[in-house]
C-alpha positions as CSV (number, residue, x, y, z in Angstrom):
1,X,29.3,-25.9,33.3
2,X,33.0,-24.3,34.6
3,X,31.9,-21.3,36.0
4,X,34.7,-19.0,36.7
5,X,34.3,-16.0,38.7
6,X,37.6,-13.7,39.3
7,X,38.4,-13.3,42.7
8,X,37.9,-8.7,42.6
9,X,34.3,-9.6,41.2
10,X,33.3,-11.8,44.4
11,X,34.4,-10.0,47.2
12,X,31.4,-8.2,48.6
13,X,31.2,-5.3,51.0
14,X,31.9,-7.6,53.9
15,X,35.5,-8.0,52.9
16,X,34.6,-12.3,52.0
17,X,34.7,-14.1,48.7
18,X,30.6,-13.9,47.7
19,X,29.3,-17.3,48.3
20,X,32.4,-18.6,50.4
21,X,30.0,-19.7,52.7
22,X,28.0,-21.8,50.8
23,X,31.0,-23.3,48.5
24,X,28.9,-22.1,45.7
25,X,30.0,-18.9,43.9
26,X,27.3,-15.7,43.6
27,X,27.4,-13.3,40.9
28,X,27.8,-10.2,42.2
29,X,26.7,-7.2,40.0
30,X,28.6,-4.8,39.3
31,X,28.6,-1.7,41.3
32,X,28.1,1.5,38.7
33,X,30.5,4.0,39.6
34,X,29.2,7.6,40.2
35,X,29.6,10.0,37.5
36,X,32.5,12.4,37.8
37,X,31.6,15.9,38.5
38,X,33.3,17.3,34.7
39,X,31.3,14.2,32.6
40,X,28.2,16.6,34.3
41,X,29.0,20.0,31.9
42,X,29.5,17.6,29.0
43,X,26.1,15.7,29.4
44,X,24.3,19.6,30.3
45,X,25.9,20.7,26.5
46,X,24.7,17.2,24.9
47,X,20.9,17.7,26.2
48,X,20.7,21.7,25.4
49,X,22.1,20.9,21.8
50,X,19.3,18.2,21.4
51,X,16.5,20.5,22.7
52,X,17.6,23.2,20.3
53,X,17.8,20.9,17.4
54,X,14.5,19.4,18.5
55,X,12.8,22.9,18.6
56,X,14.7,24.0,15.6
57,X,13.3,21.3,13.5
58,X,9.7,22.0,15.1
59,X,9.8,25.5,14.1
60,X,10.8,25.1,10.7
61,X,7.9,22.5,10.3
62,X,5.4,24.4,11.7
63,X,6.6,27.4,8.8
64,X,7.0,25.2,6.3
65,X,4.3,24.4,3.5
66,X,4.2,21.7,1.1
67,X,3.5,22.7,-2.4
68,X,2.0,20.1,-5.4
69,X,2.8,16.9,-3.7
70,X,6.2,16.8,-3.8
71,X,8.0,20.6,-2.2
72,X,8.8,21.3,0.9
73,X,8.9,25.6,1.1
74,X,10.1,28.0,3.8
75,X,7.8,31.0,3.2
76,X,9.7,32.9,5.1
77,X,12.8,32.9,3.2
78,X,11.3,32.1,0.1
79,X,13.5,29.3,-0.7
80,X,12.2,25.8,-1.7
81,X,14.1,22.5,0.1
82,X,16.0,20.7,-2.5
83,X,15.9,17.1,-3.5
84,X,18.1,15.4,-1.6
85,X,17.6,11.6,-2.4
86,X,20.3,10.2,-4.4
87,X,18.9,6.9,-4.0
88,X,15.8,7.7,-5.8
89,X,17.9,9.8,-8.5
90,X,20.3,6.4,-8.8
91,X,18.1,3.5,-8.3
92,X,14.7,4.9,-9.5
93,X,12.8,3.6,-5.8
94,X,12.0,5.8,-3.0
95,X,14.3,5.5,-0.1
96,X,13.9,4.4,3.6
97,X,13.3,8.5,4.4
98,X,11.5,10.0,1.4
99,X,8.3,11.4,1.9
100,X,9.3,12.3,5.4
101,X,9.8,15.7,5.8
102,X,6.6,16.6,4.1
103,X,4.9,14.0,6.2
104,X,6.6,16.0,9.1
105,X,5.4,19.2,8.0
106,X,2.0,18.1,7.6
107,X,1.4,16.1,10.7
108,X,2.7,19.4,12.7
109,X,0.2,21.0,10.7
110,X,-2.6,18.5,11.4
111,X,-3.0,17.5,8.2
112,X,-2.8,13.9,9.6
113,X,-4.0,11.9,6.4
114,X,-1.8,13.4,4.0
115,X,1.3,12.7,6.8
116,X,0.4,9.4,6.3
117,X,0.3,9.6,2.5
118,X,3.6,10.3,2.3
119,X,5.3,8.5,4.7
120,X,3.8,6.6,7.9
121,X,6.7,6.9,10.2
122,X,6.1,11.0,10.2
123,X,3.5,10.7,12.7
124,X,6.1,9.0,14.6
125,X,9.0,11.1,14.2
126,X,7.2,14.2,15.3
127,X,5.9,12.5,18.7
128,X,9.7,12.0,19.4
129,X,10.5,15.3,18.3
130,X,7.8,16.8,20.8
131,X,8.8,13.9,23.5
132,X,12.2,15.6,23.1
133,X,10.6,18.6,24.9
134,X,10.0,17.2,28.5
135,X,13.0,14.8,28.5
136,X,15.7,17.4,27.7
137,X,14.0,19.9,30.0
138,X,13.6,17.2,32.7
139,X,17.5,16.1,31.8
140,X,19.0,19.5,32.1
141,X,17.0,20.6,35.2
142,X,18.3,17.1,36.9
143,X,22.3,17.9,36.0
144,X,21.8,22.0,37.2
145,X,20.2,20.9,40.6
146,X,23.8,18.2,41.0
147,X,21.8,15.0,39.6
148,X,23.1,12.7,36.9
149,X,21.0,12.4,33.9
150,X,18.4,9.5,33.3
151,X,19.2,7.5,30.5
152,X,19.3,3.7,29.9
153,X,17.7,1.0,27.9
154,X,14.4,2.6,27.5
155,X,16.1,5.5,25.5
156,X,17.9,3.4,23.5
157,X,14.8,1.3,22.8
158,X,12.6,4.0,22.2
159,X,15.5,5.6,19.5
160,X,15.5,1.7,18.0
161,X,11.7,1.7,18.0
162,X,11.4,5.2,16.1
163,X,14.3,4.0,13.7
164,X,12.3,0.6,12.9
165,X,9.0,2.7,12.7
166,X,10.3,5.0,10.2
167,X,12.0,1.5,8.2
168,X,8.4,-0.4,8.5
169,X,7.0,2.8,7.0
170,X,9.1,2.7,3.7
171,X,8.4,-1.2,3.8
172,X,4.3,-1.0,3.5
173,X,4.7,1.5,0.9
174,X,6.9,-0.9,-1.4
175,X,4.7,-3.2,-0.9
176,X,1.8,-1.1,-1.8
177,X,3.4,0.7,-4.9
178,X,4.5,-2.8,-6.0
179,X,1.3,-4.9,-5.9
């Protein structure tokens, strides 16, 4: 196998060609560059909107009923959520997503069985809702005290995880209303 390495991407912090020694080229890995001090306000403004939007939607869970089975309603304003799925208006089948605000609403209410009536992946979307909490916390404290954020593959597979719970969710219940 031709292996070509360029020349920047071997020379190591010794001022040599990686390998040069041995006639048989290294990989070096690549050295991650430090965040620039203005990418820090940007990242603080991108974690404080998430924690508001994750509290946000907490909130209006935690004051929202659901009424008959099938509406969501914020008491406090006296105003009942609309039906948003055009893909069960068009199509006549429940979407990836339906059922899951009332599961929401009634998992933050402990009402875990009906949660899981309506949509499975609920249960999961309001422990990474409350997993929001700590992590956006933890990520803003890091940036004010001169830190960079964490992040990484373990964020991104959580979000994956979540999105593929939520998908398996709508899956069983096909299967169930179909058989």
């Amino acid at each position: 196998m031709d292996v070509r390495i360029a020349e920047a991407a071997t020379i190591t912090a010794r001022g040599r060609t990686a390998g040069a020694s041995h006639g048989v080229p290294e990989v070096v890995a690549p050295v991650r560059r430090p965040r620039r001090s203005n990418d820090m306000p940007r990242a603080a403004g991108y974690h404080a909107a998430a924690l508001v939007v994750a509290v946000g939607v907490l909130l209006m869970a935690a004051t929202a009923t659901v009424h008959d089975g099938r509406f969501v309603v914020l008491p406090w304003l006296d105003f009942t959520l609309p039906d948003l799925c055009w893909w069960r208006r068009l199509l006549q089948i429940e979407c990836p997503g339906c059922g899951l605000t009332r599961s929401l609403v009634c998992a933050v209410h402990g009402r875990w069985k009906l949660a899981v009536g309506f949509h499975p992946g609920g249960i999961v979307v309001l422990a990474g809702l409350v997993g929001q909490l700590p992590y956006r916390s933890l990520q803003l404290a890091r940036i004010a005290s001169g830190r960079p954020s964490l992040g990484g593959r373990w964020l991104r597979v959580t979000g994956w995880g979540l999105m593929l719970a939520v998908l398996a969710g709508w899956l069983a219940r096909v299967v169930a209303t179909a058989g």
